[in-house]
FITOR-635041 format. One record per residue (C-alpha): residue number from 1; x, y, z. Coordinates in Angstrom, 3 decimals, decimal comma. Layout:
BEGIN
    nr          X          Y          Z
   NUM          X          Y          Z
...
This chain:
BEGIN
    nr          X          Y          Z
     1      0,000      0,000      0,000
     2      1,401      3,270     -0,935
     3      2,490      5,675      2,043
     4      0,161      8,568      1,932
     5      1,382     12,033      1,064
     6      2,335     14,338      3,992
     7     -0,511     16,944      5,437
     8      0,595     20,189      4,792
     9      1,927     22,231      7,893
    10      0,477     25,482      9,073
    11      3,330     27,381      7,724
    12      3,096     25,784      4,629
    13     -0,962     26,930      4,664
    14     -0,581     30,062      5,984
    15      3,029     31,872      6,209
    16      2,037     34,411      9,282
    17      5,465     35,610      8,696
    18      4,697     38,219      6,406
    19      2,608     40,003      8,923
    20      5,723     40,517     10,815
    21      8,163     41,331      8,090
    22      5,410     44,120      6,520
    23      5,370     45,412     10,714
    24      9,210     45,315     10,935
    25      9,500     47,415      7,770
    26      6,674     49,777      8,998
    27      8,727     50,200     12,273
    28     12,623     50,469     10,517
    29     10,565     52,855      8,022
    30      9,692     55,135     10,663
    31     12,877     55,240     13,475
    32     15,353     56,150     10,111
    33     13,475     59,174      9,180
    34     15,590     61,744      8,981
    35     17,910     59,553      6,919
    36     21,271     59,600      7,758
    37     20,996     61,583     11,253
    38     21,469     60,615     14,642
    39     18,382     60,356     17,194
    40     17,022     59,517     20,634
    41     13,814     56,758     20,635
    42     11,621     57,332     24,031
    43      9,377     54,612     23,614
    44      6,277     54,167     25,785
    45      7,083     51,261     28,003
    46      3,625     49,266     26,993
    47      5,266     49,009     23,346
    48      9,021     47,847     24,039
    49      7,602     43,847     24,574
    50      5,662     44,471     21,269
    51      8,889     46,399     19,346
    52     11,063     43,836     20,575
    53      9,101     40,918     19,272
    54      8,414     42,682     15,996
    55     12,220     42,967     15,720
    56     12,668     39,377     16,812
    57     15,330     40,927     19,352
    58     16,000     40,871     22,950
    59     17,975     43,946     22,434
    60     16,067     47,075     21,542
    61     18,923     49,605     21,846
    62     21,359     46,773     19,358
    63     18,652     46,195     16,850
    64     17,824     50,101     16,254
    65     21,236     50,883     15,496
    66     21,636     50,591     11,812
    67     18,559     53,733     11,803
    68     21,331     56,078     13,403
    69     19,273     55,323     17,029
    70     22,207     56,027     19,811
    71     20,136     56,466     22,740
    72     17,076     53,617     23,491
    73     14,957     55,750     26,634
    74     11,320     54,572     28,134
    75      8,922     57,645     27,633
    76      8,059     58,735     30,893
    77      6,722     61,647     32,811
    78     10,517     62,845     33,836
    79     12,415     65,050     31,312
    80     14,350     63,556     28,316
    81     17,782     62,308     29,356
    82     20,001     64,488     26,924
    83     23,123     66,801     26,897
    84     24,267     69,944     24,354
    85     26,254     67,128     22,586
    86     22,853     64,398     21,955
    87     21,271     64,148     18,689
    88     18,832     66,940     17,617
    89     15,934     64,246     16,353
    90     13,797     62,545     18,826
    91     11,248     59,979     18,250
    92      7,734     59,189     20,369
    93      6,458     55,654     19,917
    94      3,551     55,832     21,759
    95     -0,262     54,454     22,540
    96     -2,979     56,110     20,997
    97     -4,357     57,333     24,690
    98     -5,043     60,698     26,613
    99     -1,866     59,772     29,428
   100      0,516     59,557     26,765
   101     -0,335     62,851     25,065
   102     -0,144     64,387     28,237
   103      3,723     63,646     28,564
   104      4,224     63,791     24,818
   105      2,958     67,448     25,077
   106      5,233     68,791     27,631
   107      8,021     66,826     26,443
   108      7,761     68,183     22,480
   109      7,566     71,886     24,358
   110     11,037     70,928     26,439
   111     12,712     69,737     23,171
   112     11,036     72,664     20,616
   113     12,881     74,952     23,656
   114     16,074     73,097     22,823
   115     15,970     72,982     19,258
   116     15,111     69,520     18,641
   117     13,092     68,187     15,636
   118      9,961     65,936     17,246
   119      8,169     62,704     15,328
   120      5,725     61,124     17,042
   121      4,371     57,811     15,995
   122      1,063     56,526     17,434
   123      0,692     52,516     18,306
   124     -1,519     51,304     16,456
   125     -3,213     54,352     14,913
   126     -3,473     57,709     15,726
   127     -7,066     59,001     16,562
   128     -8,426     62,908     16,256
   129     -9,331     62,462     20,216
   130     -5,072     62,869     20,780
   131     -4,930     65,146     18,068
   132     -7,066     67,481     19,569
   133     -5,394     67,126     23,045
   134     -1,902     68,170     21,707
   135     -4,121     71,142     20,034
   136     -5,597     71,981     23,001
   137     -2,356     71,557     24,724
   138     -0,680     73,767     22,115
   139      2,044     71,111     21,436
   140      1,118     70,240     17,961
   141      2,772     72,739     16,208
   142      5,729     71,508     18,005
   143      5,672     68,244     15,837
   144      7,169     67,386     12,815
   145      5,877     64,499     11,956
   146      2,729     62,939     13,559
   147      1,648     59,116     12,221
   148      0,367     55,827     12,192
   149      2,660     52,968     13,323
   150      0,393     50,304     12,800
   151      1,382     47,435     15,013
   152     -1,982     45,466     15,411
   153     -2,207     41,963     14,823
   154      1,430     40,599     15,518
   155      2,217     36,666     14,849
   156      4,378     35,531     18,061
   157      4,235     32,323     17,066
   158      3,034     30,170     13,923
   159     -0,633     29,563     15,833
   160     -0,724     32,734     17,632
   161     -0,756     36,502     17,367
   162     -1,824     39,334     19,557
   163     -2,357     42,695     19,397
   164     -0,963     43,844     22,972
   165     -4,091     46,466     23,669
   166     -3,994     45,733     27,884
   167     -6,408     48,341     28,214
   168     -9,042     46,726     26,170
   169    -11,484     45,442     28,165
   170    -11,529     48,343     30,481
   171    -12,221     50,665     27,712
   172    -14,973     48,729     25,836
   173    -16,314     47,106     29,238
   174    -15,847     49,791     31,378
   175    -15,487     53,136     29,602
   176    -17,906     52,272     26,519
   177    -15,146     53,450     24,429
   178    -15,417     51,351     21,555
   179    -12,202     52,725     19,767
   180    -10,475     49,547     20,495
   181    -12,754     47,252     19,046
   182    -12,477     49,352     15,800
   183     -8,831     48,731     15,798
   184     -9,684     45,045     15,687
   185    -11,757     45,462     12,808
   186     -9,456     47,230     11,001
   187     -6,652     44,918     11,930
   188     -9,093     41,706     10,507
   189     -9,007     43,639      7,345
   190     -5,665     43,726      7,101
   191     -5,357     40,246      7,670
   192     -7,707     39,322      4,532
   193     -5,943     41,333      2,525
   194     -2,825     39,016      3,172
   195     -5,127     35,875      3,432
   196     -8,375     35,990      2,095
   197    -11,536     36,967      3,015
   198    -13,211     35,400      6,344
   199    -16,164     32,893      4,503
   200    -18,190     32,542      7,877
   201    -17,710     34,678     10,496
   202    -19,413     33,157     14,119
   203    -19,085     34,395     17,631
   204    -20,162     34,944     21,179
   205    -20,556     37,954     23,382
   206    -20,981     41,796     22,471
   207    -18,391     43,117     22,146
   208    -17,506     40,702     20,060
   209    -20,821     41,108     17,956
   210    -19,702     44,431     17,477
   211    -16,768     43,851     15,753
   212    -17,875     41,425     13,474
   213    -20,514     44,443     12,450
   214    -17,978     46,691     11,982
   215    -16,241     43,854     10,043
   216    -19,186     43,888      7,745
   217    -19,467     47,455      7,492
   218    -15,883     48,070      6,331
   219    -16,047     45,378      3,959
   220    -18,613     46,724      2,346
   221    -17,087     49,942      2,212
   222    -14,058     48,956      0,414
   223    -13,052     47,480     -3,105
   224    -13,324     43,884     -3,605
   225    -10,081     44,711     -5,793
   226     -8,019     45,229     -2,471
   227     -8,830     41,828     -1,355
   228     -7,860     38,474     -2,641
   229    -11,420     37,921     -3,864
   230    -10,200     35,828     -7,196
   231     -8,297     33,226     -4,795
   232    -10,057     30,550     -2,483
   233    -10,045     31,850      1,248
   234     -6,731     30,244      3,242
   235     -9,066     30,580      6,530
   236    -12,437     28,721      6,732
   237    -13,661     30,457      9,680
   238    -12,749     33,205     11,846
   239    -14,902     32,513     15,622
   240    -14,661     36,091     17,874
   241    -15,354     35,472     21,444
   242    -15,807     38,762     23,967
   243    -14,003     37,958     27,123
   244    -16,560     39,540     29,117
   245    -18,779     36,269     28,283
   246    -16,788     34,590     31,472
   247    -14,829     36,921     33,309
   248    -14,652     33,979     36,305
   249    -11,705     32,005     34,590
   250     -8,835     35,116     34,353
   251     -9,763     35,204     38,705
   252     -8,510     31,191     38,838
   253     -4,809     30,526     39,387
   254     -3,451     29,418     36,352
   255     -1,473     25,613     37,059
   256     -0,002     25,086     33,960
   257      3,930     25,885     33,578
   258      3,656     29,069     31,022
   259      0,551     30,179     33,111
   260      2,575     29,570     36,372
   261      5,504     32,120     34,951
   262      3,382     34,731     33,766
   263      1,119     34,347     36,988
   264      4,543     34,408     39,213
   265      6,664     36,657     37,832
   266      5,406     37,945     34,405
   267      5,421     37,173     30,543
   268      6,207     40,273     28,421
   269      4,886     39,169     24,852
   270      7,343     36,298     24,326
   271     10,116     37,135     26,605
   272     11,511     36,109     30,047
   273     13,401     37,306     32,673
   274     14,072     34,720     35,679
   275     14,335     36,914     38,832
   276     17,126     34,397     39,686
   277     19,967     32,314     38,197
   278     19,054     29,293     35,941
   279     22,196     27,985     35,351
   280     25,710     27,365     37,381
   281     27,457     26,019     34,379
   282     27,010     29,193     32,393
   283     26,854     32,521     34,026
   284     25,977     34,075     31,166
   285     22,468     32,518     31,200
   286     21,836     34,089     34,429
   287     20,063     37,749     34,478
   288     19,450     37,325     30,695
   289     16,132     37,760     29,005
   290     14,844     34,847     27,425
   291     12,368     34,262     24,207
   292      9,899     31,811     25,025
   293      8,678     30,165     22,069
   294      7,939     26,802     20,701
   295     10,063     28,038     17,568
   296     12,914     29,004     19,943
   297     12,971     26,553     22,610
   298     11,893     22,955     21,835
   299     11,998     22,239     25,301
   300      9,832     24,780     26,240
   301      7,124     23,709     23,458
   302      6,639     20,379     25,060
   303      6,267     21,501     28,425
   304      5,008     25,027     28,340
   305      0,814     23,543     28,316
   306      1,766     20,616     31,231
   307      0,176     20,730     34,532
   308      2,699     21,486     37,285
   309      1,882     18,439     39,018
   310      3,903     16,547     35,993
   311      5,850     19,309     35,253
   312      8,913     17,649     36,733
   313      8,646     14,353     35,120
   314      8,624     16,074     31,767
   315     11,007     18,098     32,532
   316     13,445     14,997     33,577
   317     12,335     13,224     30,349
   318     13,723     15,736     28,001
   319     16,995     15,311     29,933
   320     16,898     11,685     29,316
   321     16,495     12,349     25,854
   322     19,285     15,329     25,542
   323     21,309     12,315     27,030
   324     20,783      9,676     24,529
   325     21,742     11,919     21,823
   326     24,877     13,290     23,440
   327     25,758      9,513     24,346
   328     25,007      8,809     20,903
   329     27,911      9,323     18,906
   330     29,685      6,965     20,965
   331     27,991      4,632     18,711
   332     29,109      5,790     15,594
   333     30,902      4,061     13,319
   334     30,206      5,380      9,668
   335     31,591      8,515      8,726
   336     28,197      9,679      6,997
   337     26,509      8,855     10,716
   338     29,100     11,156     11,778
   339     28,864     14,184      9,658
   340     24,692     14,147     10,377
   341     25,710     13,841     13,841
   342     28,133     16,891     13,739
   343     25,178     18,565     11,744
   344     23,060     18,247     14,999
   345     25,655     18,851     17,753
   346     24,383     22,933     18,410
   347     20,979     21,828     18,092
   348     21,772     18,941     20,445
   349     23,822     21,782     23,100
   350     21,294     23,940     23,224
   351     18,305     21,779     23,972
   352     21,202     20,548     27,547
   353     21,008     24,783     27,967
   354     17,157     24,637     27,330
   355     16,713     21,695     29,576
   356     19,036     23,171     32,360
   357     17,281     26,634     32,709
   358     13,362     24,883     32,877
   359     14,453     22,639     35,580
   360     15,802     25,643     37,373
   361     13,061     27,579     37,274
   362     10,886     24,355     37,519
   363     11,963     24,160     41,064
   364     12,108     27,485     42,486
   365      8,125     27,566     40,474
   366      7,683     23,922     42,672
   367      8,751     25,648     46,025
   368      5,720     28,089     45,641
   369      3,465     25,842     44,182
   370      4,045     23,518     47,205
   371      3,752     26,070     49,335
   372      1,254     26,787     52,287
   373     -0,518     29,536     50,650
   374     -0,732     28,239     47,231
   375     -2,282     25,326     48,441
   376     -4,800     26,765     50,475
   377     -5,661     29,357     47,680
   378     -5,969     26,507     44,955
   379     -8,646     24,698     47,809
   380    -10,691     27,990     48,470
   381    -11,004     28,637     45,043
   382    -11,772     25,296     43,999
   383    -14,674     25,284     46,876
   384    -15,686     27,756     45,121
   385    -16,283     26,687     41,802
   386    -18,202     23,561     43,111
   387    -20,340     25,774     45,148
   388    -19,506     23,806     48,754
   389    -18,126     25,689     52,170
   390    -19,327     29,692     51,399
   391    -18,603     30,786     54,679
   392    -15,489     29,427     54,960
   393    -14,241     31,208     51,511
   394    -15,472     34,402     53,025
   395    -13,741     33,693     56,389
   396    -10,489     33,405     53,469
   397    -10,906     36,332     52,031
   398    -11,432     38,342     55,581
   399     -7,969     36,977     56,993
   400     -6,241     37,855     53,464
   401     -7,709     41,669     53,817
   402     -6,599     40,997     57,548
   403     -3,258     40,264     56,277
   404     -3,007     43,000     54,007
   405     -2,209     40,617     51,097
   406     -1,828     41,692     47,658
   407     -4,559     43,806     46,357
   408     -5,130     42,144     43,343
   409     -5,025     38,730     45,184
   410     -7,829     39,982     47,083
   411     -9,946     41,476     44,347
   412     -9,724     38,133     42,336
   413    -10,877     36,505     45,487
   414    -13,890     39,381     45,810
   415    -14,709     39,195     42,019
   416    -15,049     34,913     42,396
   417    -17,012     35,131     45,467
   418    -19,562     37,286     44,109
   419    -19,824     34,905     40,472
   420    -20,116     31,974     42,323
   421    -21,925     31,963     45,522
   422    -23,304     35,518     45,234
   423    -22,637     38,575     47,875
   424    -25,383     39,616     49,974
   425    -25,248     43,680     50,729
   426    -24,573     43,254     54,087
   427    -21,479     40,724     53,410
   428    -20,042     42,690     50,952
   429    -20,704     46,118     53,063
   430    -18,444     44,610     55,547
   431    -15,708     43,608     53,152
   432    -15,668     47,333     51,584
   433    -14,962     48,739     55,027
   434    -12,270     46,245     55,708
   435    -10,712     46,790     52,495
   436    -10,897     50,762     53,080
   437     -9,321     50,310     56,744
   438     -6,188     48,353     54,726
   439     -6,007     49,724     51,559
   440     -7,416     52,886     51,588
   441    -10,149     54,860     50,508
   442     -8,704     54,466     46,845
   443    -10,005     51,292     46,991
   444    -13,716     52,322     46,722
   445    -13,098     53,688     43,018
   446    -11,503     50,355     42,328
   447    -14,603     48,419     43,704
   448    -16,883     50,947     41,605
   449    -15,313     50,208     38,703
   450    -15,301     46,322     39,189
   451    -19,008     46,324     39,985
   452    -19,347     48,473     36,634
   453    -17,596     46,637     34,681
   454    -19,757     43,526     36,210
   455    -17,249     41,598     38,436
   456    -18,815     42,401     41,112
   457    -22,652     42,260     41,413
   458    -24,429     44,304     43,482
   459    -27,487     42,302     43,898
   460    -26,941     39,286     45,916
   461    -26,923     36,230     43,478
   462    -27,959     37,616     39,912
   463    -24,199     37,472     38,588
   464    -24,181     33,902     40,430
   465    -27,593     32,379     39,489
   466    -26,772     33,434     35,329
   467    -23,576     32,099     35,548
   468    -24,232     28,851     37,547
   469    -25,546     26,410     35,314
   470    -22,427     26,727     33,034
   471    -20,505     26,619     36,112
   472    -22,082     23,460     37,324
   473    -22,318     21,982     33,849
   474    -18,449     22,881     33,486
   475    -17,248     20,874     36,495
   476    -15,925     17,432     36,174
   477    -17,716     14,669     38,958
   478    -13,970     14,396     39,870
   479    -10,834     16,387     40,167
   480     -8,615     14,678     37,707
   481     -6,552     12,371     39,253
   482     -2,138     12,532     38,200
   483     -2,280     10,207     35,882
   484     -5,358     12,150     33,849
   485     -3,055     15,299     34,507
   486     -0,047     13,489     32,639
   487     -2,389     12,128     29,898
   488     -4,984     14,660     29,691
   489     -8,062     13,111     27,213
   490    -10,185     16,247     28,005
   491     -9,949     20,070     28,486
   492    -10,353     19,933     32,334
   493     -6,951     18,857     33,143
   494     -5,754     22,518     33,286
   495     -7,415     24,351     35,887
   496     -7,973     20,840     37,953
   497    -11,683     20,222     36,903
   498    -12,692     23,373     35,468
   499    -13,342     23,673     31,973
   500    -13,615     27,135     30,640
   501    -16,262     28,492     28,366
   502    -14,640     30,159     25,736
   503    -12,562     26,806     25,821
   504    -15,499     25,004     25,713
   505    -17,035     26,909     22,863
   506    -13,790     27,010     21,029
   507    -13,277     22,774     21,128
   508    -17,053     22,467     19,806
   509    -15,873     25,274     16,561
   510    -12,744     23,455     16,534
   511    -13,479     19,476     16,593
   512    -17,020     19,721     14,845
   513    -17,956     17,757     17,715
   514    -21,485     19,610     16,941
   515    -22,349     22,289     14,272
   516    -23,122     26,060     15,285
   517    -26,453     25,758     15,246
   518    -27,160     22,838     17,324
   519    -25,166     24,316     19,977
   520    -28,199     26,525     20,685
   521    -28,745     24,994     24,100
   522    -25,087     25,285     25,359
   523    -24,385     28,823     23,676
   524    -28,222     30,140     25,363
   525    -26,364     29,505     29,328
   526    -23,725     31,806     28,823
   527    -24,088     35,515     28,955
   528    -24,511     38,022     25,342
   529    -25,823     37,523     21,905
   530    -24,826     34,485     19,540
   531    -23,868     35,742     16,207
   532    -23,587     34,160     13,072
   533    -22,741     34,999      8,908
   534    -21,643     33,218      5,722
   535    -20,448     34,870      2,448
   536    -21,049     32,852     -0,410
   537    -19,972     32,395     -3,981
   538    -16,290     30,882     -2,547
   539    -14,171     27,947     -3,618
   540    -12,556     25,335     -1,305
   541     -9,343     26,397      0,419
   542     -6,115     24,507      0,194
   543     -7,202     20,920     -0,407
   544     -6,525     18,832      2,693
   545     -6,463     21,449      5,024
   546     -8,781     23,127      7,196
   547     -7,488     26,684      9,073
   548     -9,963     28,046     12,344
   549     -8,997     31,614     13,143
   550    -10,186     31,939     17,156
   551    -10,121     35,863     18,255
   552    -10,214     36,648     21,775
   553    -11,819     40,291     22,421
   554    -10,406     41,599     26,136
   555     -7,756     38,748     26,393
   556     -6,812     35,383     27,294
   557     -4,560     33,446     29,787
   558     -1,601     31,282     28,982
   559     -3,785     28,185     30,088
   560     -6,536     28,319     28,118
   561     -4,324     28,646     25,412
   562     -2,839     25,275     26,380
   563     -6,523     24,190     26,017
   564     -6,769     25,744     22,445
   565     -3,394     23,718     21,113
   566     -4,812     20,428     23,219
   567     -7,752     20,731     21,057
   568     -6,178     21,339     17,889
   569     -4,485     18,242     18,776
   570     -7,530     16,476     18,987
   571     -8,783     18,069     15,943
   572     -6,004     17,249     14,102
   573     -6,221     12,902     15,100
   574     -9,618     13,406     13,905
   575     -9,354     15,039     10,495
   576     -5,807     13,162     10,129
   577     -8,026      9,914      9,180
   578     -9,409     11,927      6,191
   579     -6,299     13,017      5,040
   580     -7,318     16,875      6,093
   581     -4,518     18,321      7,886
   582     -6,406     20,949     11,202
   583     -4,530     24,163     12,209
   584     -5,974     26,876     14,347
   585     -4,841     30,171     14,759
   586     -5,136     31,973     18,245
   587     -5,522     35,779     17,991
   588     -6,568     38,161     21,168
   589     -6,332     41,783     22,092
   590     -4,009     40,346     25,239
   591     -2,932     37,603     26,968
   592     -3,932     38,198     30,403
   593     -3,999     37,019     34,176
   594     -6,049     37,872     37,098
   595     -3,843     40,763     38,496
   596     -2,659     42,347     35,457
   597     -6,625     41,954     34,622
   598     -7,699     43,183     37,746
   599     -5,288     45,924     38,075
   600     -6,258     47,483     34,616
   601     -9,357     48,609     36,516
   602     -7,786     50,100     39,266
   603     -9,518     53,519     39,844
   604     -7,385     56,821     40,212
   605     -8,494     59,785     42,413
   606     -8,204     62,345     40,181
């Protein structure tokens, strides 16, 4: 029997690449202007993760050299670091927002006043709302230059891209600024003109509804000549999903190893920087940022999804393996064995340095994750999801206010409490005056905002009793046990039980376990409108494949993008019988975790 041909590869299907070469040129474009002149970049510190992935660099200052860049400074509210001998050009890369035209303002009046020429470039489009501020401001006419720099949807990885707006969901949830889920839109269109137009377009959740409206409406608007209309689509269907449709899951504690680091000590875009030495063998390992990515660090893709529970035994089995290939070429006989061998020794050397640096951090992740207070955390909050011991969850969150734990701990604790068993007025009176007596009376703007932006209900048990059935309906009759952990066959192994919606909703899109419309029932327990619209008058797309496009509106955690690969991988044995080859691509606004989430809605006296 002949061997079958090989299924094409997402890269193969759908070279994300370009996105990032057209944004590198954009940004290159930009910093060289004037040509051949020296210049300062202030960058606003949001954008350096972004600029720095875009680059593919861990350098910012290095990589901006060859565009006559000599000084690399974060744009903040202190003056501009400069002397009579530094360059008379200075750059803004900045967010599109009122804060940043604020600084930008008094900072082109301090360099007009020394004779420097000003550019500012807006991330990811400028808007007339900051125009007019730096009018009002009288700074405008201070600028040379004042532009786009449009860095919207960047591709991280082959499956994944992100637009880095961490304000978001406080501006379309919060604010009812909707000037971010334009920027989507317009980013979507982008991304057809590189790849085709969207066929079907499906989604849950407002916010998201709104965007695919907007989708619509610009569509309509433009030229079927700027799109690839003559070509079969590469993407046969683009699902949005509005965060706000569970807000519950970004509270949890993430537990697998990428959610662990960015819940611990952070995940800027791609890159990571251990507060702590990984390596004894090589110094230079130690303080250094690294790029986390399944393309950079093959260790790192096969563990960066596992439970930490078997995060050790995974770890210890990629050493095993690093080990048989080193001992390896003591085997060797034929010289053609050992020129391939040779041809593998740095790949070999740097999976020992990959496998070295996890299984430091591994441990010093295990000490905390073993700890007293992680323990009793992961138990409150899992009483809490199975709706058993209220009272002693409260008692939790008292003696953590008590404590004067981390604010954001505390909120996420609050915020859960209130979507799961409810908070009567007179319960969460009390808690407000404990949390003024330890945090302050900033705190109350914080809670306003939370119960605004509808993490905290008001009204004992509304939030609760609309959310519970999916709650219930989400929770596995057991925790899994370690050996379902190590061999997950379902999406609850991640958050120990817990399966969350827009992971749920994404497997059924995904697997075609059922179509659209016969998830009615599950679709009409979980909170905003169902959308749903086909284009016709298309061909196939590239025979034996099948691309989803998944889009995230207001963010997603590093764990339930575990879920999302796990079911592509299930998608993928599925379709593999038919000789149809399953990719999905993973695009949000943010990935997110409960205190970066949480913080975002922080409320400022003014």
């Amino acid at each position: 029997m002949a061997n079958k041909p090989p299924l094409p590869s997402i890269d193969e299907i759908l070279k994300l690449s370009q996105l990032k070469e057209f944004m590198r040129d954009e940004v290159m474009d930009a910093v060289s202007k004037p040509a051949n002149s020296k210049k300062i970049l202030a960058v606003d510190p949001s954008i350096v993760g972004m600029l720095m992935s875009v680059l593919d660099t861990t350098d910012l200052a290095a990589a901006m050299k060859p565009t006559g860049v000599v000084d690399v400074q974060h744009l903040t509210n202190d003056k501009l670091t400069a002397t009579p001998m530094s360059p008379r050009n200075v750059i803004y890369i900045v967010r599109a927002n009122i804060t940043a035209m604020k600084v930008i303002a008094r900072r082109a009046k301090e360099d007009a006043a020394a004779h420097r020429n000003v550019d500012v470039y807006m991330v990811p489009r400028k808007t007339r709302v900051c125009e007019r501020i730096l009018e009002e401001l009288r700074a405008k006419e201070h600028i040379n230059t004042l532009a786009d720099l449009e860095l919207d949807l960047l591709p991280i990885e082959s499956d994944y891209l992100t637009m880095d707006l961490d304000s978001c969901f406080r501006e379309v949830s919060l604010e009812g600024d909707a000037s971010s889920l334009a920027h989507i839109a317009k980013s979507l269109m982008k991304f057809q003109a590189f790849y085709g137009n969207f066929p079907t377009v499906r989604g849950k959740g407002k916010h998201a509804e709104m965007v695919a409206k907007m989708l619509q409406r610009m569509k309509s608007e433009v030229a079927e000549a700027e799109f690839r209309t003559g070509q079969p689509p590469e993407i046969e269907a683009l699902y949005i999903f509005d965060r706000e449709v569970d807000c519950l899951t970004p509270m949890l504690t993430q537990k697998t190893y990428e959610g662990l680091l960015d819940e611990f000590y952070g995940i800027n875009g791609q890159l990571f920087k251990p507060p702590f030495d990984v390596s004894d063998e090589d110094p230079k390992q130690n303080g250094k940022t690294h790029k986390l990515t399944s393309e950079s660090d093959k260790v790192f893709k096969l563990i960066r999804g596992v439970h930490w529970s078997n995060l050790n035994v995974e770890i210890k089995s990629c050493i095993s393996s690093v080990k048989l290939q080193i001992d390896e070429k003591e085997r060797l006989a034929e010289l053609k064995e050992m020129r391939e061998y040779m041809g593998r020794v740095s790949s070999i050397v740097d999976e020992k340095t990959q496998c070295a640096m996890h299984l430091a951090i591994a441990k010093e992740v295990s000490e905390l994750v073993n700890g007293k207070d992680f323990v009793t955390l992961s138990d409150i909050q899992q009483d809490m999801l199975n709706g058993v011991n209220e009272s002693k969850a409260l008692d939790y969150i008292e003696e953590c206010i008590f404590k004067s734990e981390p604010l954001p701990k505390v909120l996420r604790l609050v915020c859960m409490q209130s979507m799961t068993f409810g908070l009567s007025p007179t319960k969460y009176s009390s808690l407000k005056t404990q949390l003024v007596q330890n945090y302050g009376m900033q705190v109350l703007l914080t809670l306003d905002n939370l119960e605004r932006a509808n993490l905290i209900d008001r009204k004992k048990g509304s939030t609760a009793n609309s959310f519970k059935s999916w709650i219930k309906s989400q929770i596995a009759n057991e925790r899994p046990d370690e050996k379902e952990m190590a061999q997950p066959k379902d999406i609850s192994y991640a958050y120990g039980g817990w399966v969350p919606p827009l992971a749920r909703l994404s497997e059924m899109a995904v697997t075609g376990k059922l179509q659209w419309n016969a998830m009615e029932a599950a679709l009409s327990e979980i909170p905003g409108p169902t959308f749903s619209y086909s284009e016709g008058g298309y061909e196939d797309g590239p025979v034996g494949s099948r691309v989803i496009m998944l889009f995230f509106v207001g963010g997603i955690t590093y764990s339930e993008m575990a879920l999302l690969r796990f079911i592509k991988d299930l998608a993928k044995t599925r379709y593999a019988e038919e000789g149809i080859e399953t990719s999905v691509i993973i695009a949000t606004t943010k990935v997110v975790n409960g205190t970066n989430f949480v913080e975002k809605l922080y409320g400022a006296l003014r």
